[in-house]
N, C-alpha and C positions, 0 to 999 in steps of 0.2 A: 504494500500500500504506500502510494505516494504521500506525503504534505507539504505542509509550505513552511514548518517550521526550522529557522534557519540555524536555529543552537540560541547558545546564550552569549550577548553580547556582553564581553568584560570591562569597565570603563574606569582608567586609572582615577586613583584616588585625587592625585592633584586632580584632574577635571571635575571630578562630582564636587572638591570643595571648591574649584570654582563658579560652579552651576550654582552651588549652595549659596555660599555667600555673597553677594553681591559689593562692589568696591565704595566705601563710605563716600557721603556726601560732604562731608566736613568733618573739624579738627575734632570734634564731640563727639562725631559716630566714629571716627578712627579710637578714641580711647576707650568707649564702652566697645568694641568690637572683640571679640574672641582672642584675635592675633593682633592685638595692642602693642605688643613688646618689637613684634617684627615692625611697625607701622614706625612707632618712637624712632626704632634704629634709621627707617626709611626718613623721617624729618632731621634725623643727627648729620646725616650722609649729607643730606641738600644745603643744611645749613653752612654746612664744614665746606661742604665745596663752592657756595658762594663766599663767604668769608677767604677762601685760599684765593681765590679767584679775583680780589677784590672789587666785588659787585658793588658794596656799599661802603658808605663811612656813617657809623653812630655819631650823632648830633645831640645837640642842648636843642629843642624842640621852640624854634622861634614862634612869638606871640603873634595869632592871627593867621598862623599859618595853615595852607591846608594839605591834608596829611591824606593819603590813600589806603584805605583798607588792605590786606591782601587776604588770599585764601589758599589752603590748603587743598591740590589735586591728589588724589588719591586714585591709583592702576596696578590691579593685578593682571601681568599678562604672562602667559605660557607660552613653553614650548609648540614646537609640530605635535611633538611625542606626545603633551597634557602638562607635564611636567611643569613646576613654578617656578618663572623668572625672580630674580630679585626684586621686591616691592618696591616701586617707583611711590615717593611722592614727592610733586612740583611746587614751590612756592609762587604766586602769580599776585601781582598787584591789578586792584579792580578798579580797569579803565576806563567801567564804566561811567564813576565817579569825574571822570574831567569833559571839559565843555569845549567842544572844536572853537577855534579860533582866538580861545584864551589861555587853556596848557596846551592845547598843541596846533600845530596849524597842517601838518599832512600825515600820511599814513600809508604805509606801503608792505609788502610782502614781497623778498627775494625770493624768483624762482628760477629754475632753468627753462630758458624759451625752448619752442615747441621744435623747433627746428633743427635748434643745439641736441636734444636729444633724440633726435631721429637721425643725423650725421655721426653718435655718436652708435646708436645701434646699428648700423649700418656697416662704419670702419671692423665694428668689432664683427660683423658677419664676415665683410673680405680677412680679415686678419687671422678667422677662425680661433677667435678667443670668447669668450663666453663674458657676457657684457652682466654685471652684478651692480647691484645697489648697496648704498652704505648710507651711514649717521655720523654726525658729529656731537657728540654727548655733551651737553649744558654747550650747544654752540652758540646764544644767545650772549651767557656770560663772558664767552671769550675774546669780545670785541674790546677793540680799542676803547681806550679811555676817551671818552668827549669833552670837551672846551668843557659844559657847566648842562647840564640838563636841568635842575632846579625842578625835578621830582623826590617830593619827602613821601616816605612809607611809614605807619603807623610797625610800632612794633609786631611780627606775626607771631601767633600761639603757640607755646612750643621752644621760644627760643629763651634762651638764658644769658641775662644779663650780671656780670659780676660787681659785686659790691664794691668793687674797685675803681672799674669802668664807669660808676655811678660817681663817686664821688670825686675821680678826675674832673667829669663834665659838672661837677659842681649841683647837683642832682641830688634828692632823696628817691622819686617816686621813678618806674620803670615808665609811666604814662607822662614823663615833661621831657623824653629822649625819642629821637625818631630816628629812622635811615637815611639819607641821602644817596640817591641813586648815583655809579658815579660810570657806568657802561649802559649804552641803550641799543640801538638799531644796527650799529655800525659792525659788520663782521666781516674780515676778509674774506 
């Protein structure tokens, strides 16, 4: 007798906990979530490498200024296999808070024209090399430092500011200190 049944399908554990869990919405569902401690380490990692990277300078938080929130992205992504990448999470200032033509005046997205990548599939079809994609990891951060971009960041969730650092900039309170942007758009 024939049927249709095909066996039993096995589905690695990384997948089912990614089916299961869905990736927090913010810095409060990343701390009540299950895997907190991976999450934390994932904000250690972002911080550490914008601070290496020098994204920011800590400021004395000037009177009347306006400061931009940030938030917390948060990405579980896998393997081919199901397997779990390292938990990614982004720190992002919300742009949505500024007003064209008073913080900023244009806006753009580097891309490869359409052209450049079709000469570039192409060489690699005569050359018989097999044409790949690739990333540039925090390529954002890695831009040149700009003249003065004169974006402040409110402090984000998460980060740790030392007693020390406070009372250099002349400070009791973590909320009279902000970031000063000091890399933006500019990436080789």
């Amino acid at each position: 007798m024939r049927t249709r049944y095909m066996g039993v399908n096995h589905m690695p554990v990384a997948r089912v906990e990614k089916i299961a869990l869905k990736d927090p919405k913010n810095f409060r569902q990343a701390m009540k979530d299950p895997r907190a401690n991976k999450w934390k380490q994932a904000i250690r990692d972002e911080i550490e490498a914008l601070e290496q990277s020098d994204t920011w300078e800590v400021i004395k938080r000037p009177r009347n200024a306006k400061l931009l929130h940030t938030k917390w992205v948060f990405k579980l992504k896998t393997h081919t296999d199901g397997s779990i990448e390292p938990f990614k999470a982004r720190l992002v200032a919300r742009s949505d808070q500024q007003e064209y033509g008073v913080d900023y005046t244009y806006t753009f997205s580097a891309v490869l024209d359409m052209m450049l990548g079709k000469m570039i599939l192409v060489v690699s079809r005569i050359w018989k090399v097999p044409a790949r994609h690739g990333d540039v990891l925090r390529a954002y951060v890695k831009a040149d430092k700009e003249a003065e971009l004169g974006i402040m960041l409110n402090i984000p969730e998460g980060m740790v500011i030392s007693d020390a650092l406070l009372m250099l900039l002349g400070v009791t309170d973590k909320r009279e200190i902000a970031l000063l942007l000091k890399k933006g758009f500019v990436w080789p």
